[in-house]
Backbone bond lengths (Angstrom), bond angles and torsions (degrees), N, CA, C in turn:
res aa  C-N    CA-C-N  psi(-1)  N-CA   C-N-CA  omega(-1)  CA-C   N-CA-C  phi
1 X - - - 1.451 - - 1.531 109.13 -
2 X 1.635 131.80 123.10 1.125 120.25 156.28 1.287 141.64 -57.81
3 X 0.988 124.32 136.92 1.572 136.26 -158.27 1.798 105.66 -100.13
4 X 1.102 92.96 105.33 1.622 96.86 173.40 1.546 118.11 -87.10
5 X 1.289 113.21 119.36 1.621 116.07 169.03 1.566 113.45 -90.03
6 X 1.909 105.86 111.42 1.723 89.64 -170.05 1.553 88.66 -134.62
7 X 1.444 108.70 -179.58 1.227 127.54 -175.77 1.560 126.31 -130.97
8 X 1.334 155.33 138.58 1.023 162.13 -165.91 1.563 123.82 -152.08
9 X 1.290 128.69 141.71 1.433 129.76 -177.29 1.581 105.55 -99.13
10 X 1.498 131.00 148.45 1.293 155.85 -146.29 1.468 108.27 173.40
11 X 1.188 100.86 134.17 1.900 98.80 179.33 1.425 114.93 51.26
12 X 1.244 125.58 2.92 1.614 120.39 -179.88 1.404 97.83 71.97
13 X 1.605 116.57 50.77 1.671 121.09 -169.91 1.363 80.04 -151.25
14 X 1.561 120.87 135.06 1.969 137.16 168.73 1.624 83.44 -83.36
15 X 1.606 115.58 122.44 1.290 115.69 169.02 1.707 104.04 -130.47
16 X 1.500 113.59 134.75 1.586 115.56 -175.36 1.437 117.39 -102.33
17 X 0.839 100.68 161.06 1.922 109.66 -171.13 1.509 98.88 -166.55
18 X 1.200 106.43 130.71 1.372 140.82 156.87 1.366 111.91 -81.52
19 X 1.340 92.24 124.55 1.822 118.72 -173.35 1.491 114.56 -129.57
20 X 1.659 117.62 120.45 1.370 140.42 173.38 1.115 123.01 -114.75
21 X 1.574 132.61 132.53 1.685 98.38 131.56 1.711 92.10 123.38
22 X 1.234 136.51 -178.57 1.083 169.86 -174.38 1.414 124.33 -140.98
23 X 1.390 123.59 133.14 1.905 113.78 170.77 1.590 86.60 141.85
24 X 1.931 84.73 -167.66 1.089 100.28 161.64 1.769 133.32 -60.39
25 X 0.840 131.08 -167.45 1.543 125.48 177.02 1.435 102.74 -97.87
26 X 2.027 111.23 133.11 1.692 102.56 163.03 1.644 80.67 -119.26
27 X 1.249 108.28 158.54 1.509 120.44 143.18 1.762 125.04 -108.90
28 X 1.082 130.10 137.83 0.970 139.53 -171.90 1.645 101.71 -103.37
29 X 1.604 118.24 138.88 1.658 110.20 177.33 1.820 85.00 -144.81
30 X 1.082 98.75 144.29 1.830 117.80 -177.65 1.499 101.08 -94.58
31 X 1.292 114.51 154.29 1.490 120.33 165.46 1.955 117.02 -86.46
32 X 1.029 108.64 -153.20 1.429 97.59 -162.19 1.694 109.52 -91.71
33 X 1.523 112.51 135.67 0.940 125.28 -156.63 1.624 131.06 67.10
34 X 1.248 95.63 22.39 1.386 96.38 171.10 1.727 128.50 -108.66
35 X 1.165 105.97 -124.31 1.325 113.00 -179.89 1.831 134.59 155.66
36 X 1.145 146.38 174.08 1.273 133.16 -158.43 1.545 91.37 -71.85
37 X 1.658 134.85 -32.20 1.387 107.20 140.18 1.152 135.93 29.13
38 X 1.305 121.32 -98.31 1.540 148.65 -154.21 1.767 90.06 -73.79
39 X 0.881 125.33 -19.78 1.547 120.48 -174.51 1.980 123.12 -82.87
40 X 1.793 82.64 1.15 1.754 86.81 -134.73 1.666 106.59 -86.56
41 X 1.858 99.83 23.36 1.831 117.38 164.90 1.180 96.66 -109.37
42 X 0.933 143.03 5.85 1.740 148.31 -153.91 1.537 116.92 -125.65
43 X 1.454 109.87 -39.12 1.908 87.93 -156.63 1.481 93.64 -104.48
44 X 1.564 122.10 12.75 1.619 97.77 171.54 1.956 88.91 -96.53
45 X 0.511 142.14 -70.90 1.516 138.63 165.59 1.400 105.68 -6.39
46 X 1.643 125.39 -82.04 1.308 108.42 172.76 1.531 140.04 -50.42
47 X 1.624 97.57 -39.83 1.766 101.47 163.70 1.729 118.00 -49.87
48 X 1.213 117.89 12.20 1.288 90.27 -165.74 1.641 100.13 -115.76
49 X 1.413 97.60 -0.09 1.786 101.59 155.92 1.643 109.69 -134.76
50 X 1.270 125.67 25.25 1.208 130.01 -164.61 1.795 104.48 -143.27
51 X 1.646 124.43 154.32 1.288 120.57 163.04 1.605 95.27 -104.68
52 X 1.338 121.17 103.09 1.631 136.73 -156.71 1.844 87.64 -77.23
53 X 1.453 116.11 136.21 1.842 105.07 152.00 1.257 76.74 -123.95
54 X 1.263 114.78 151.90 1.818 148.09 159.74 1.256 116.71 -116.43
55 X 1.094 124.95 73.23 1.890 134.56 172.41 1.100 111.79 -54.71
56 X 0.958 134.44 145.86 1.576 167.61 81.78 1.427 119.88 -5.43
57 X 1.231 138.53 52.41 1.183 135.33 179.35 1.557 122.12 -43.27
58 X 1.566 121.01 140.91 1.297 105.47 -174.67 1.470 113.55 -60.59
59 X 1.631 81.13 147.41 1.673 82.79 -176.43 1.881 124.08 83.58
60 X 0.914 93.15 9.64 1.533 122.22 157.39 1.293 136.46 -147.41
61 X 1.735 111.89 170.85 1.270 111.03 165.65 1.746 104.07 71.21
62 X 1.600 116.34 -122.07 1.633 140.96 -161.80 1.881 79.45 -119.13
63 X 1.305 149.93 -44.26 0.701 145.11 160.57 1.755 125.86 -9.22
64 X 0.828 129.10 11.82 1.519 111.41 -176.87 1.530 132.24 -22.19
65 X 1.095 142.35 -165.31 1.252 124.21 -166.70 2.431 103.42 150.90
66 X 1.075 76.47 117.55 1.987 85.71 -175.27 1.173 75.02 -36.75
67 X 1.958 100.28 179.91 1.405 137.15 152.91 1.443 131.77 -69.30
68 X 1.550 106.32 -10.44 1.412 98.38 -175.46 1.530 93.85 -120.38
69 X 1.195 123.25 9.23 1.734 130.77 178.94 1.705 104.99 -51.87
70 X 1.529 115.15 108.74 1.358 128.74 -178.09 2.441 97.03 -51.29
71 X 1.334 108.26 101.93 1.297 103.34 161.85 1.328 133.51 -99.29
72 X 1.530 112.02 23.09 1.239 135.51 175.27 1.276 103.07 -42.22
73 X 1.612 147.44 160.99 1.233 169.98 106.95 1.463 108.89 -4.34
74 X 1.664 109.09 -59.16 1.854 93.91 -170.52 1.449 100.84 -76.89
75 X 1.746 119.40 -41.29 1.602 112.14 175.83 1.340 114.41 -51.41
76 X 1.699 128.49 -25.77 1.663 122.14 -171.16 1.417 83.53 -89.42
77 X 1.493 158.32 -34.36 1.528 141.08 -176.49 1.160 106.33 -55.57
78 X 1.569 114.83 -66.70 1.497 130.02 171.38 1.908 105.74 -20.78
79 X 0.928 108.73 -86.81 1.697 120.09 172.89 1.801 105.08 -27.83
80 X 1.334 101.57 -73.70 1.693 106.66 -178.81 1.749 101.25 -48.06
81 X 1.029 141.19 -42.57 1.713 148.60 -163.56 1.502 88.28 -77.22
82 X 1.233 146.34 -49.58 1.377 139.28 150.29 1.514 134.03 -54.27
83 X 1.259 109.17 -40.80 1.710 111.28 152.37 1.618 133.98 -45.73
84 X 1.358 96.05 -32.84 1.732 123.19 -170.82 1.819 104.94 -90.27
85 X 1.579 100.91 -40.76 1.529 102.27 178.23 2.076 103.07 -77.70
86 X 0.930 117.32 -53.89 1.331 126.11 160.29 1.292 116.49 -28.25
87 X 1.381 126.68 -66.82 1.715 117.72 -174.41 1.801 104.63 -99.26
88 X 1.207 102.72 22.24 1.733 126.88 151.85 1.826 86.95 58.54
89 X 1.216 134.37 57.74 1.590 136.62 -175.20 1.443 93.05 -92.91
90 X 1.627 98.25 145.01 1.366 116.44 173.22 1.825 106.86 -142.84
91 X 1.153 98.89 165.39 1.665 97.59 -178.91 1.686 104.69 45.82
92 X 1.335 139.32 36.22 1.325 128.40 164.62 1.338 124.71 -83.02
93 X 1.382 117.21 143.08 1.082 145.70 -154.89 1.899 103.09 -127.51
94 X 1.345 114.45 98.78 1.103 163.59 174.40 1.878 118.10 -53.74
95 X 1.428 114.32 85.65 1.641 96.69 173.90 1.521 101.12 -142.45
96 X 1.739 89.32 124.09 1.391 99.97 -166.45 1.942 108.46 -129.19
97 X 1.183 117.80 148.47 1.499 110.33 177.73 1.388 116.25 -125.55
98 X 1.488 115.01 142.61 1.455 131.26 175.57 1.709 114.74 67.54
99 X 1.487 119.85 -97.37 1.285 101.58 -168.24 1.965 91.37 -95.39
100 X 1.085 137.28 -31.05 1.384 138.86 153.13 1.738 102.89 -39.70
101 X 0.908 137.10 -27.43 1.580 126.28 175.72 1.529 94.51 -75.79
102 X 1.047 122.18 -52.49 2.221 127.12 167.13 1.104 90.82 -32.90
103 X 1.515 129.30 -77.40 1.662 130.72 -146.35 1.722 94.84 -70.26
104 X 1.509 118.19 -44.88 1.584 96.20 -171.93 1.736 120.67 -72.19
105 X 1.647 106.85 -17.72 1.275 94.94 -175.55 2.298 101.22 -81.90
106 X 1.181 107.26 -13.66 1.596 92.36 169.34 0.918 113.56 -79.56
107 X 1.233 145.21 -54.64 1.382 149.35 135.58 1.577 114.28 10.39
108 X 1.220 121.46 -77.15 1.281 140.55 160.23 1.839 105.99 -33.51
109 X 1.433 118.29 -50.24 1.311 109.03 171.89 1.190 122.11 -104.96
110 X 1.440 124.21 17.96 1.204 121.42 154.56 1.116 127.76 -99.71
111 X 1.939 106.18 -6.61 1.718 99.64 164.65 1.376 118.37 -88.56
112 X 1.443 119.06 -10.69 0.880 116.40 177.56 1.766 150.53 -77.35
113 X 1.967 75.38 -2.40 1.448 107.38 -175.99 2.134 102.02 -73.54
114 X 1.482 120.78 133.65 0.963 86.47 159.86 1.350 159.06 -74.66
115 X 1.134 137.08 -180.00 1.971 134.22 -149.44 1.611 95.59 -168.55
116 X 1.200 117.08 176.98 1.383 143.02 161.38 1.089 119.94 -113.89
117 X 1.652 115.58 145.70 2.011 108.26 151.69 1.107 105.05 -62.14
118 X 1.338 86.39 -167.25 1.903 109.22 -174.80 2.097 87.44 -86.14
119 X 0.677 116.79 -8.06 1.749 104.14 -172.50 2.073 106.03 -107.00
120 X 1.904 91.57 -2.85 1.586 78.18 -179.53 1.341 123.16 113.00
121 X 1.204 121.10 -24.41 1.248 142.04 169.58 1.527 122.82 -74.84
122 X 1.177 119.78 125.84 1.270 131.96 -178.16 1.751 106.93 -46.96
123 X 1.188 111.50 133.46 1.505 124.40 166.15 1.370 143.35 -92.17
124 X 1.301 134.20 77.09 1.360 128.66 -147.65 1.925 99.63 -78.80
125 X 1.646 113.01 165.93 1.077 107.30 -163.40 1.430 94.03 -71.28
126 X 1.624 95.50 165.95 1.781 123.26 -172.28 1.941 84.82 -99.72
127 X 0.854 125.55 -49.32 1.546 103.88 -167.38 1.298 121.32 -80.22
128 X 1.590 108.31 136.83 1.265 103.98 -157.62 2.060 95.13 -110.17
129 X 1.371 122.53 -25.91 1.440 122.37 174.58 1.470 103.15 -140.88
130 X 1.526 119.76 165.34 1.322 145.09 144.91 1.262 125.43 -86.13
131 X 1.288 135.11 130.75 1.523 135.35 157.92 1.771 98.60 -105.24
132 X 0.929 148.61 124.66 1.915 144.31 -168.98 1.825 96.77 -111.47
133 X 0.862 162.56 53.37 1.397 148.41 173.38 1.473 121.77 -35.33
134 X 0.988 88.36 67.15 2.165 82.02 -179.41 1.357 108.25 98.08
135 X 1.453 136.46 -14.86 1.172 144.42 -145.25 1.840 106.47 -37.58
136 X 1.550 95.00 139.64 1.689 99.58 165.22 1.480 109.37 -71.28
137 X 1.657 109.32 152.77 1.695 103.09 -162.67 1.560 85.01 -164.06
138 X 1.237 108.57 159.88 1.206 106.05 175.28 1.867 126.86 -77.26
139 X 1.358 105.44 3.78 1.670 108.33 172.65 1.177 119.80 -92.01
140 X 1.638 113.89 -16.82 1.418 110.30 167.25 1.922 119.88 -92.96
141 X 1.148 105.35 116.73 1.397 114.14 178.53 2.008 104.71 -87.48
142 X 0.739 124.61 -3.90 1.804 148.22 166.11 2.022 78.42 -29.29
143 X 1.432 109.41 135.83 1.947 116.38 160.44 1.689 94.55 74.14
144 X 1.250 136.12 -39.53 1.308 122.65 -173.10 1.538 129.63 -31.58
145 X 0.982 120.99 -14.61 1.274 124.68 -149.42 1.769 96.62 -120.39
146 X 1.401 106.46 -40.63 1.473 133.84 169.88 2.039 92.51 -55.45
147 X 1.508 121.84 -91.19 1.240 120.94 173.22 1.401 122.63 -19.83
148 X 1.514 121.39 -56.97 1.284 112.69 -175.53 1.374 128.13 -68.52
149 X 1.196 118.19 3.49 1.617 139.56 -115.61 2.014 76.84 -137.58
150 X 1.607 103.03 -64.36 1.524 97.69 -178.31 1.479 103.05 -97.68
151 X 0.904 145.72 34.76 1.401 146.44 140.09 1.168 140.36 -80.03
152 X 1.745 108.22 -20.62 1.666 125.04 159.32 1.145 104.00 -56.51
153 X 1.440 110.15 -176.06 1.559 127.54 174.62 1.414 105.65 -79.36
154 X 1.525 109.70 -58.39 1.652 120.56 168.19 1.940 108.88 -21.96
155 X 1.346 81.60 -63.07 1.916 83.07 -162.33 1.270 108.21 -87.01
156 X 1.185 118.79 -8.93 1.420 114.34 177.59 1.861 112.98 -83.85
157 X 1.513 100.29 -26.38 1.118 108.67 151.27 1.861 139.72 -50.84
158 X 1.358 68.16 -54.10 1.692 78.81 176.50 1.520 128.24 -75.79
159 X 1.194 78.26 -23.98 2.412 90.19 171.17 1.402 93.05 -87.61
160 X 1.196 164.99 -41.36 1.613 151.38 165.81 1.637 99.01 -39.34
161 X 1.350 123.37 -51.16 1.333 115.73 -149.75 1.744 107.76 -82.31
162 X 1.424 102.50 -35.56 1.402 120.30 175.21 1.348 103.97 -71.83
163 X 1.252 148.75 -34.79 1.483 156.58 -134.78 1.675 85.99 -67.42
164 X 1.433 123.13 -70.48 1.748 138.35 -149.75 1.459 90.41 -50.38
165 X 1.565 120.55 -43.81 1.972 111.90 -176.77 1.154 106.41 -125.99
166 X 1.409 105.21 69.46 1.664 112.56 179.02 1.484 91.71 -73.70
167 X 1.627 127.25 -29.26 1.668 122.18 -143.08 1.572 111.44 -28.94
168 X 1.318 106.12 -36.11 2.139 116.94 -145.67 1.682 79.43 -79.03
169 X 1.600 119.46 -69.94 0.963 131.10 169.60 1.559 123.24 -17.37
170 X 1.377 134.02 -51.41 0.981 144.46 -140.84 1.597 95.87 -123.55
171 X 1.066 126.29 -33.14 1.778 128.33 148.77 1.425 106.14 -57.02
172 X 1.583 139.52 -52.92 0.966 103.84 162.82 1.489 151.91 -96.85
173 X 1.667 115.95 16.13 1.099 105.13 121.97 1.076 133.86 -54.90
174 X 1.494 161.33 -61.65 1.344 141.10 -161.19 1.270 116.35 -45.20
175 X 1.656 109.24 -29.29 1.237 93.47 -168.65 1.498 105.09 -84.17
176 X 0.901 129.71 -46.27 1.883 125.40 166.45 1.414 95.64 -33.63
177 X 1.384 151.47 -7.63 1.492 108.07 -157.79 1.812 72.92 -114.72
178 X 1.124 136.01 13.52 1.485 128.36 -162.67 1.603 88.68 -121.45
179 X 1.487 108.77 132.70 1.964 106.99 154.44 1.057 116.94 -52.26
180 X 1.763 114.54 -57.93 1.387 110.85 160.82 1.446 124.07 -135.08
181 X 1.298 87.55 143.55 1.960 109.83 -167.42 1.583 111.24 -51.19
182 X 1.336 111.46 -47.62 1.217 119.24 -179.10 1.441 112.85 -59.45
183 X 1.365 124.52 -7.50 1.173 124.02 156.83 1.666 135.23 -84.89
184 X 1.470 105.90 0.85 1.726 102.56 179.03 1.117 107.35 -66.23
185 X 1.208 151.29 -178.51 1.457 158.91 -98.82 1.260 95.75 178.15
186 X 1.640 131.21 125.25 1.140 124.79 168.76 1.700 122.49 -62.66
187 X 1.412 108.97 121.27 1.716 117.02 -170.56 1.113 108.87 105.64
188 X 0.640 137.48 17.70 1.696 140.16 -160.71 1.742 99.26 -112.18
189 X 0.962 127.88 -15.46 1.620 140.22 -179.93 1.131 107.24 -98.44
190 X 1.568 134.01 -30.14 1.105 145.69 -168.50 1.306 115.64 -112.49
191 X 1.519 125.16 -8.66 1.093 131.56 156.37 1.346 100.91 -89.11
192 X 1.466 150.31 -48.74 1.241 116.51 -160.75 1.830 97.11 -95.18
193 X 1.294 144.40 -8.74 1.182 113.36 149.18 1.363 130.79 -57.85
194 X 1.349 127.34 -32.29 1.436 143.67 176.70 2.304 89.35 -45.29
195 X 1.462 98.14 -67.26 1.781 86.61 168.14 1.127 159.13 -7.61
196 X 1.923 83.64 -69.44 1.440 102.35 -165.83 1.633 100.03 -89.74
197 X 1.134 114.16 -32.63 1.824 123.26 171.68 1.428 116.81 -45.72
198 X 1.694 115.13 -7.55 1.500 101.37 -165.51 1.767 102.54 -96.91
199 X 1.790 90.19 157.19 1.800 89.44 -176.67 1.836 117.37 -13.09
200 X 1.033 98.62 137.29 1.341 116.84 158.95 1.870 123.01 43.68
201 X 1.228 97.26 17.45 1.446 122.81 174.63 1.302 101.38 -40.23
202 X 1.459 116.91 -65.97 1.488 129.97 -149.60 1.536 95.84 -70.65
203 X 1.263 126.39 -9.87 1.561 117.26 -167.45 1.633 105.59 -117.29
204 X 1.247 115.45 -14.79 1.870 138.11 170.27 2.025 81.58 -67.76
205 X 1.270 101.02 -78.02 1.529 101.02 -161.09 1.954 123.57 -47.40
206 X 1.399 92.97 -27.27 1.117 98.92 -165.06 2.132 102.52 -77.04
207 X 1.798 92.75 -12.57 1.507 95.48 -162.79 1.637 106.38 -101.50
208 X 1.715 102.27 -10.43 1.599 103.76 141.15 1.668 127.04 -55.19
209 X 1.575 101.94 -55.07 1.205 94.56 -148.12 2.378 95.91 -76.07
210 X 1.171 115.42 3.35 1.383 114.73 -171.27 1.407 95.10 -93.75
211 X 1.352 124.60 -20.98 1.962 114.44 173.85 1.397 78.98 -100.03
212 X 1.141 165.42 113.01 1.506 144.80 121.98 1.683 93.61 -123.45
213 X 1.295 145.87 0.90 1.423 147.31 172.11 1.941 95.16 -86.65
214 X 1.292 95.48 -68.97 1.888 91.71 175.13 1.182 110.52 -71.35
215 X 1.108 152.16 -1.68 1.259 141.48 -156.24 1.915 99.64 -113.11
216 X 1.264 112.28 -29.85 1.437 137.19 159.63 1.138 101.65 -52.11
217 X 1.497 113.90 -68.77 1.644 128.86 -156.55 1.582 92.13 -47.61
218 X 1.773 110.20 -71.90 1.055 138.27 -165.88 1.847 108.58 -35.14
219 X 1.457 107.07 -34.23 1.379 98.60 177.09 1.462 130.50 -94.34
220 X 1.651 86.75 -13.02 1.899 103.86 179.38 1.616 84.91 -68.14
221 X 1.256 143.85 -24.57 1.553 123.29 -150.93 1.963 88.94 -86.52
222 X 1.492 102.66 -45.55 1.201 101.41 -169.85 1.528 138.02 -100.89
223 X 1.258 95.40 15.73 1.679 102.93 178.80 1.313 105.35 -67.43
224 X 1.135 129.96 -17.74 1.788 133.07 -159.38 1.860 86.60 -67.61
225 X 1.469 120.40 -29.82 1.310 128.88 -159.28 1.853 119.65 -82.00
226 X 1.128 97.20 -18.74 1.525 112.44 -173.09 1.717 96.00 -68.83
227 X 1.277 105.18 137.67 1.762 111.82 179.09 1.540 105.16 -121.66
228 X 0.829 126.13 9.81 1.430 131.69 -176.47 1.251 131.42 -101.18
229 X 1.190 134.72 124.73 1.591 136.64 -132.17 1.926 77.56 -100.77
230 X 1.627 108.94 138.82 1.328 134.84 -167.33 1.370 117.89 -126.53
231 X 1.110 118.95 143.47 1.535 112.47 167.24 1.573 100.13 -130.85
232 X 1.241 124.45 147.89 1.050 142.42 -151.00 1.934 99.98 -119.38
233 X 0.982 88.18 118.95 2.142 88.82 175.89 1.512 114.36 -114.46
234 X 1.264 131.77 131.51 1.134 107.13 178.57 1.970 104.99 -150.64
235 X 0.703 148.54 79.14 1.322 143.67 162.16 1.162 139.94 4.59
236 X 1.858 134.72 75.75 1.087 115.90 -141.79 1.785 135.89 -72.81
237 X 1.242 92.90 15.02 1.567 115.94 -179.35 1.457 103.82 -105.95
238 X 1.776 120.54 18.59 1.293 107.66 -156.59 2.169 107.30 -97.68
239 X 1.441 81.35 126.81 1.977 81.53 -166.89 1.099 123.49 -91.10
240 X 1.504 115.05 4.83 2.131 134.05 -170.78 1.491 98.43 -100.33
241 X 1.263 117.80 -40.69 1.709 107.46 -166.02 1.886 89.67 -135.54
242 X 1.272 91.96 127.61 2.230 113.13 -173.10 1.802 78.88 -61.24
243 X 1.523 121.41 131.45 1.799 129.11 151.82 1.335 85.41 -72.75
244 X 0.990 150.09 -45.21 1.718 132.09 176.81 1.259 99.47 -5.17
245 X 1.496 110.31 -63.44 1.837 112.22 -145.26 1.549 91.95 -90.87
246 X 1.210 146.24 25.84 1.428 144.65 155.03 1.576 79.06 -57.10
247 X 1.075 143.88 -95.05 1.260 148.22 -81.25 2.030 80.44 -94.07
248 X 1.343 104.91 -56.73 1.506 111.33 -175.38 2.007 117.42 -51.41
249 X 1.268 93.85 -21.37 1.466 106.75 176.02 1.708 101.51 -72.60
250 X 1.502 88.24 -88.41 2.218 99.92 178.55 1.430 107.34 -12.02
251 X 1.327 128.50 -18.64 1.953 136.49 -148.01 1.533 83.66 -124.23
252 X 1.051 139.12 -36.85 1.230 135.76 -174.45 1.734 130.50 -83.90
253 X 1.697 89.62 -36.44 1.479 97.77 -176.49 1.224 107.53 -110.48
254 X 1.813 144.80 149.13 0.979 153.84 113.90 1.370 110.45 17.36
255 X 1.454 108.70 124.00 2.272 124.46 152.96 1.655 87.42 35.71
256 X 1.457 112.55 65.58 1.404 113.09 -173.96 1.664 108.02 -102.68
257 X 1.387 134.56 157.25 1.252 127.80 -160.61 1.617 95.09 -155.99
258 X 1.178 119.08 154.48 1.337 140.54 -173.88 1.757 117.10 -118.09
259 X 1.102 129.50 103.37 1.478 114.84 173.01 1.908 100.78 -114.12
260 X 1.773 100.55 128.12 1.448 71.28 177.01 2.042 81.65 -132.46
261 X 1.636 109.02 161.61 1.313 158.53 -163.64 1.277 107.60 -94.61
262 X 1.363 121.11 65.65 1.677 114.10 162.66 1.212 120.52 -35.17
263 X 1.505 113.77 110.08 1.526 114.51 171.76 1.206 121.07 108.16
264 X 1.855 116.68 -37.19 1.396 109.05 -168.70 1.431 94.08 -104.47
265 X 1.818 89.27 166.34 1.769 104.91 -167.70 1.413 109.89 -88.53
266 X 1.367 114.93 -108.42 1.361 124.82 -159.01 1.188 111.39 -88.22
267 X 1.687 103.14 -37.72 1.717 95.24 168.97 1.558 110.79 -133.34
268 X 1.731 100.91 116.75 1.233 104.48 165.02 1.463 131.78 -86.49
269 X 1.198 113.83 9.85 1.494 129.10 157.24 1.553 111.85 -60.84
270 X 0.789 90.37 -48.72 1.878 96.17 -173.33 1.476 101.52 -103.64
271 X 0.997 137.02 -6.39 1.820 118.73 169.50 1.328 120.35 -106.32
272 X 1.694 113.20 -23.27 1.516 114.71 171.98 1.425 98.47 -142.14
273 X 1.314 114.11 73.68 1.419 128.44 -177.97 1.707 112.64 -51.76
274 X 1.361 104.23 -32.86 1.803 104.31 -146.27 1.723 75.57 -91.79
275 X 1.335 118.75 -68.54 1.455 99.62 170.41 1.191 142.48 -36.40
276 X 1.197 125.08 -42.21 1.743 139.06 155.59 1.544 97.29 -36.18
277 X 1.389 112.43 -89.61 1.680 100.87 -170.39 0.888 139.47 -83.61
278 X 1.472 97.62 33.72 2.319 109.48 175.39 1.482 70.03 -95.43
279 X 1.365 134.19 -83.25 1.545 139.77 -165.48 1.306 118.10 -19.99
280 X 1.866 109.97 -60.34 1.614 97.55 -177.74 1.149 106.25 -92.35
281 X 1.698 137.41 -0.32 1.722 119.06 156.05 1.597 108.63 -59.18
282 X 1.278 123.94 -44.80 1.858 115.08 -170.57 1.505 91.00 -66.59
283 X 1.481 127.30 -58.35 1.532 110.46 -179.43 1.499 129.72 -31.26
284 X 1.660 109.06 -55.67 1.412 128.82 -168.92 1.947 110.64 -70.53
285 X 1.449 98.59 -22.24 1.251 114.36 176.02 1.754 119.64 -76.87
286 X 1.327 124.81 -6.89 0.873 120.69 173.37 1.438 123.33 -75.38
């Protein structure tokens, strides 16, 4: 399937998404610091029963975005709830990982709230499933200590200054986010520094991680709201988001389902790809 690289305005922000495929609608949303990237074992596989978009959220990815650009969770739903009315999606089907699993499950309950068209007419929700990859949630306390840590002035300082040669840094994260290392993919280090290096990254990220206490809060109030039957993925080697809180989620959300990944970590998109999307095609196929 050819892969279209396109662009669109939202918020008075140029935001990019990669577009594949035929079907119903999936959207793809990255966790933090990522980008349509992270998808790039995934959307010819899914395009091939799906019309795939892969966003770029502001402030990520091809995304650019000023320094003082709000990258909060409910402001990135807000944006996506205009993306979705914009490429006029119906029946979409939703797969998002880590702090993007946060943004899709508000998302998820903020379309579900009722609204009107533009002619007056009642609006029933646009999402029709969840895929959650690890999703941030409020039962995992997993990075807390890390967040508060770069949310001072001190550390927020000090991640600006470090940001320009994160490389060493940022290799070893990848390998924490993998069960096993020997499985990253050649380029895969060099694509997501290529990311995080672009304008004003370091000051987008830093304005995630300063709403991520309310932005948490904000979803513990409203997950009760999500109507959309979910499956939950999570990697059992995974060290960014506690599988503890699988269990507190499944109890929380609607026709909820669990797939978990012997071995791989944080992202099983990218470490056992072919398994990942045999799993969420039989899911998405229902």
């Amino acid at each position: 399937m050819p892969l279209k690289e396109c662009w669109t305005e939202i918020d008075g922000l140029r935001i990019h998404y990669s577009q594949a495929g035929q079907g119903r609608p999936l959207l793809l949303l990255h966790g933090l610091l990522g980008g349509s990237f992270c998808w790039r074992f995934n959307i010819e596989a899914l395009a091939e029963k799906h019309t795939v978009y892969a966003v770029d959220l502001p402030g990520a990815g091809l995304s650019d975005a000023p320094p003082n650009t709000d990258c909060s969770m409910q402001a990135q739903v807000s944006r996506l709830l205009e993306f979705i009315s914009k490429m006029e999606l119906r029946e979409l089907s939703v797969i998002a990982s880590s702090w993007g699993g946060a943004v899709a499950l508000l998302l998820a309950a903020m379309d579900a709230q009722p609204t009107e068209t533009a002619n007056g007419e009642p609006q029933s929700s646009r999402i029709h499933s969840l895929v959650l990859c690890a999703p941030v949630n409020p039962w995992s306390s997993f990075g807390q200590g890390r967040i508060k840590f770069f949310k001072s002035l001190v550390g927020g300082a000090l991640l600006r200054m470090m940001w320009p040669i994160c490389r060493p840094v940022q290799a070893i994260a990848l390998n924490r986010m993998y069960g096993d290392p020997a499985r990253i993919a050649p380029g895969s280090l060099d694509g997501y520094v290529s990311m995080i290096l672009r304008p004003a990254r370091a000051r987008n990220a830093l304005n995630v991680l300063r709403h991520w206490h309310q932005d948490v809060e904000l979803l513990q109030r409203h997950i009760g709201e999500v109507k959309a039957p979910s499956l939950l993925v999570w990697g059992t080697k995974d060290g960014a988001v506690d599988i503890r809180s699988a269990e507190m989620l499944r109890q929380a959300l609607p026709a909820c389902e669990l797939a978990l990944f012997p071995g791989a970590g944080h992202l099983p998109f990218e470490e056992v790809p072919g398994e990942f999307n045999n799993r969420i095609l039989e899911f998405l196929s229902r």
